[in-house]
N, C-alpha and C positions, 0 to 999 in steps of 0.2 A: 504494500500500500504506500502511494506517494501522497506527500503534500502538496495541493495544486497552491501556484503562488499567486493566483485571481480566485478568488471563488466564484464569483458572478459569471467567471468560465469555464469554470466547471461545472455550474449549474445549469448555463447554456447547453453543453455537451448534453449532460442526462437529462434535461427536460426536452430533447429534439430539437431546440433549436438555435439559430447562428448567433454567437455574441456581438457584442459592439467594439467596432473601432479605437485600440486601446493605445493609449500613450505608456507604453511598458516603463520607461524610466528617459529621465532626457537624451534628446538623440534617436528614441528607437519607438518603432510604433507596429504594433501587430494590425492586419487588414483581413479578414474572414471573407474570404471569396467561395460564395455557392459551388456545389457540384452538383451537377444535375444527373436524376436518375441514379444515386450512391449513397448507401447507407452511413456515409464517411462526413456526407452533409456538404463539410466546405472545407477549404486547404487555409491554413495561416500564413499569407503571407507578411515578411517583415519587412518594413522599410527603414532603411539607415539614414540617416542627417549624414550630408555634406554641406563642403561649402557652397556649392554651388548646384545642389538639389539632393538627389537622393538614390542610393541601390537598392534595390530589390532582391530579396530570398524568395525564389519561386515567383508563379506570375496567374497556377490555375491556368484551369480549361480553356481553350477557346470555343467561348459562348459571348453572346450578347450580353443576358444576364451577369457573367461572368470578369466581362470586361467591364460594364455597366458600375458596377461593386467594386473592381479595382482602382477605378477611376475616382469614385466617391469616396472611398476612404482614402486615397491621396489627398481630394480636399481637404476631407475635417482632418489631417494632418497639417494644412497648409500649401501644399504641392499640386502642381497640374500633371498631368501623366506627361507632358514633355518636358517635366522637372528629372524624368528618370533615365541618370545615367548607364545604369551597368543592371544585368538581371545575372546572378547568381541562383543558377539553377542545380539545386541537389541531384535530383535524378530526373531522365526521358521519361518517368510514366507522365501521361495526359494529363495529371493534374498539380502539377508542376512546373512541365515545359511545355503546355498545351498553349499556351496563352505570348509566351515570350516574344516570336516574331512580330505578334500585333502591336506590342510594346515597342518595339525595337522602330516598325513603322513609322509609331507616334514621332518616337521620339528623340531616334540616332542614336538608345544606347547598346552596346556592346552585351553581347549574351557568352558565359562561361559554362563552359561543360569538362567535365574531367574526360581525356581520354577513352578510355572505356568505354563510355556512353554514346561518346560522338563519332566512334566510329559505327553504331548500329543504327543511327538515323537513318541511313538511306534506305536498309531492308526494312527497316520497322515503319517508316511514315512515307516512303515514296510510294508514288501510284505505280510504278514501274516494276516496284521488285515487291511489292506486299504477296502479290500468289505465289511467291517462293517460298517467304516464310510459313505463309497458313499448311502446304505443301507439310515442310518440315515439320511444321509442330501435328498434323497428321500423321505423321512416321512416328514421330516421337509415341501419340496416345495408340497407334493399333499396336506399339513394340510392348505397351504400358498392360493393355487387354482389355481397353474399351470398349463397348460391343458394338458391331457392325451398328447398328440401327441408329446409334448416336455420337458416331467417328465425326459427320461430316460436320453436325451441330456443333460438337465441344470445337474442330479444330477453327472455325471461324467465330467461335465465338465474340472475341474482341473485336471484330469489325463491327461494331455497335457504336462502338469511342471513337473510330479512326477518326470520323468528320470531327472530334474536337482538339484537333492537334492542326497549327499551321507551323507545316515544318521550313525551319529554322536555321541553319548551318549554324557553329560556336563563333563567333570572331576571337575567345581566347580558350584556350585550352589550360584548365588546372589540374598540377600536378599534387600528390599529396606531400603537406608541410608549406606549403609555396603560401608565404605572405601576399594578401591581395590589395595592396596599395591603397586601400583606399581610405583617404583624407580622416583623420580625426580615429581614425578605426586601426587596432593592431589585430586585425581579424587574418584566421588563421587557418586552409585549409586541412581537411584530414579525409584522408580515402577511406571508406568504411564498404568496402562490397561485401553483396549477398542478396538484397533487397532489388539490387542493379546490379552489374559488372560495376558501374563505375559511381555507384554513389559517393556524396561528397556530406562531409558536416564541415563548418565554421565554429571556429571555438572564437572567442575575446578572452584573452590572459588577463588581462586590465579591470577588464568588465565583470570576467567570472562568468560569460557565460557560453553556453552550448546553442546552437543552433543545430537541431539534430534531423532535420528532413523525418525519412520516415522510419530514419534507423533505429531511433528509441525513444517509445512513443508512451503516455501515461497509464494506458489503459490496457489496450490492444499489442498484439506483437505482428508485424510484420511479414506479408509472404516472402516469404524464401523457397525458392523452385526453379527444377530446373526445367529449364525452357531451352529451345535451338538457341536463343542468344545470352544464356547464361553461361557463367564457367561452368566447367565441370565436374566442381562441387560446390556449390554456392551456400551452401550450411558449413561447410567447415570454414568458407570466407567471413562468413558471416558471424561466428563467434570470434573466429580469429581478429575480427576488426570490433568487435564486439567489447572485447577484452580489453582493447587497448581506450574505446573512447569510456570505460569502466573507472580510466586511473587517472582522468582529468582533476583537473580542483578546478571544480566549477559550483558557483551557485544555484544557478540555476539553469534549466531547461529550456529552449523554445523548441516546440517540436510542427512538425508541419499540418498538427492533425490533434485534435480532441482540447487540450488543454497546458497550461506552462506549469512546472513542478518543481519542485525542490528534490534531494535524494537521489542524484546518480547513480552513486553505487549501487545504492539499494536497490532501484530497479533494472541496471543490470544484472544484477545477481540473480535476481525474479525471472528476468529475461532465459537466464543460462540454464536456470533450473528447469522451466516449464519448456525449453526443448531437451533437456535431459528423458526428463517425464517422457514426452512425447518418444522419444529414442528407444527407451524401456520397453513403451505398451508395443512399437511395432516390431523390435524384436520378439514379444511376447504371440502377438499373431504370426509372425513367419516360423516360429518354433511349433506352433501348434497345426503348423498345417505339412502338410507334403510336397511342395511345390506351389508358390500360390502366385497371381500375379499382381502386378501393383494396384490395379484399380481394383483388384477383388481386399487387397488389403487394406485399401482407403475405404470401403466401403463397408468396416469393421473398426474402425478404430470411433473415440468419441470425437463427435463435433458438436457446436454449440447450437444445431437444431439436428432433428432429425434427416438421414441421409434422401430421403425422397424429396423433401421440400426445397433443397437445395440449388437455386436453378445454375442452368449448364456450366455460365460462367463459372462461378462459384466451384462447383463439381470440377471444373477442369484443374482451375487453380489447387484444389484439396487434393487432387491425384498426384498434379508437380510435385505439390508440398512435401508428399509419403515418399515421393520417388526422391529426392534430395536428402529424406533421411533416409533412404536405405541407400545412398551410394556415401554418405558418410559413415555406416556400419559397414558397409563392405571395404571401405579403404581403410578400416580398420577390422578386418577380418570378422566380423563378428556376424556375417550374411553373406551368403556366396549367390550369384546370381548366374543362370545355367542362359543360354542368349538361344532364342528361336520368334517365335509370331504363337505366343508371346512369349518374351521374358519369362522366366518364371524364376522367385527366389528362396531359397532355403536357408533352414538356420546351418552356421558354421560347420557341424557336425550332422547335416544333416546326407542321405543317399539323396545321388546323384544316377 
């Protein structure tokens, strides 16, 4: 359990709805940008005081609404949207980097992506190469044993969101550690993948505080899956960066999603356990079976509704998610996985 450091925003959060425009501390202002159609409601993002206008954390979907909201809450901060310099974007999911070119249109400023991510824009958001990827991630779920009847649904699922992305090229590219120059700010990048290849958090040493995108969040933990444009174990990246933004001295939290907290530590440690947990239960079903495959696995383990209500999207993501913890148990021998159509994985000791 964290300490949220607004409560009025956290009671936003749990009552359903978007909080207000907040002046976090001088200098720094949080902005609640709608999500349309997601249970996630709306993205926070942060705008930084310069001399001469302001960066942006994130910039949310592109929507009307969306833009509509980012724009307004620059006012009641003071700023016109062609007050905004630079958009530091965490990660390419849509509700992030969805929004960043129409800013950039506004207003001439410079958009930041960490390597890793910018290099998957063109398969992920061009018109050109998207049937590649839907393609792969087809491969990916019949290798997984999703049934024929609902292959072609899960693999196109995400083309729902496409229309809310205009894609964007980076003009700077951030490395992890690399000081981001900007005015009044000892803001400080750090690579955290798992969530992305290439997500990014900003720490303030000065300031004490965390800027954690959607890598550690108050409430909720984070999909972590593997996908055709994931690494190859993106749970073991994922604690491994995990870990490290664990040992910051930071006061506090902004995360891109629910509410601001106090307690790092503490909920990284929450973090580490509840995919410990999750580690445990799926070795527990791959031990109890003879051969099983990952969707037949995901489709046994506990989720926070029942597995039929779960729509496709969702179901897809939930299969990733199984399937990244079992290639973290198998890179640690603890699940041996036999390759056919489909997969099928046994525990370590288990006939082959």
């Amino acid at each position: 359990m964290v300490t949220p450091s607004n409560e009025a925003q956290r009671a936003a959060w749990l009552g359903g709805t978007i909080p207000e425009v907040e002046r976090v501390r001088p200098g720094l202002w949080s902005i609640p940008v709608p999500i349309p159609i997601n249970p996630l409601r709306y993205v926070l993002v942060y705008a930084l005081e310069l001399a001469d206008g302001v960066a942006i954390i994130d910039a949310g979907w592109d929507t009307d609404e969306a833009y509509a909201a980012l724009v307004a809450g620059l006012g009641a901060a003071g700023y016109a949207i062609t007050d905004v310099k630079g958009v530091l974007v965490t990660h390419i999911h849509p509700d992030h980097y969805g929004l960043a070119g129409r800013v950039r249109e506004a207003s001439g400023a410079w958009i930041a992506l960490h390597p890793a991510d910018a290099s998957l824009l063109h398969e992920r958001y061009d018109e050109s190469a998207i049937d590649s990827l839907v393609r792969k991630e087809r491969a990916l779920l019949d290798r997984c044993g999703v049934p024929a009847p609902t292959l072609d649904e899960l693999a196109g699922a995400s083309m729902m969101i496409r229309h809310m992305v205009a894609m964007a090229k980076p003009d700077r590219l951030v490395e992890d550690g690399e000081e981001l120059g900007l005015p009044g700010w000892d803001l400080r990048a750090i690579w955290t993948p798992g969530h992305s290849p290439g997500h990014l958090c900003f720490v303030s040493p000065s300031r004490k505080v965390l800027f954690s995108g959607d890598h550690v969040l108050a409430k909720i933990t984070p999909i972590v899956a593997v996908h055709p444009q994931s690494s190859p174990n993106p749970l073991a990246d994922y604690l491994d960066s995990l870990a490290v933004v664990g040992k910051l001295d930071v006061d506090e939290v902004l995360p891109a999603h629910e509410f601001r907290f106090l307690e790092l530590g503490e909920r990284v440690d929450y973090v580490i356990s509840h995919h410990d947990e999750r580690l445990a239960e799926i070795e527990g079903v791959v031990g109890a079976a003879d051969g099983i495959s990952c969707w037949d696995i995901a489709t046994r383990l506990t989720w926070s509704r029942p597995w039929e209500t779960i729509p496709a999207f969702m179901r897809r993501s939930a299969n990733n998610e199984t399937l990244a913890h079992l290639v973290w148990l198998e890179a640690r021998g603890q699940v041996r996985r036999v390759t056919g159509e489909p997969d099928l994985w046994f525990a370590a000791s288990g006939r082959f």
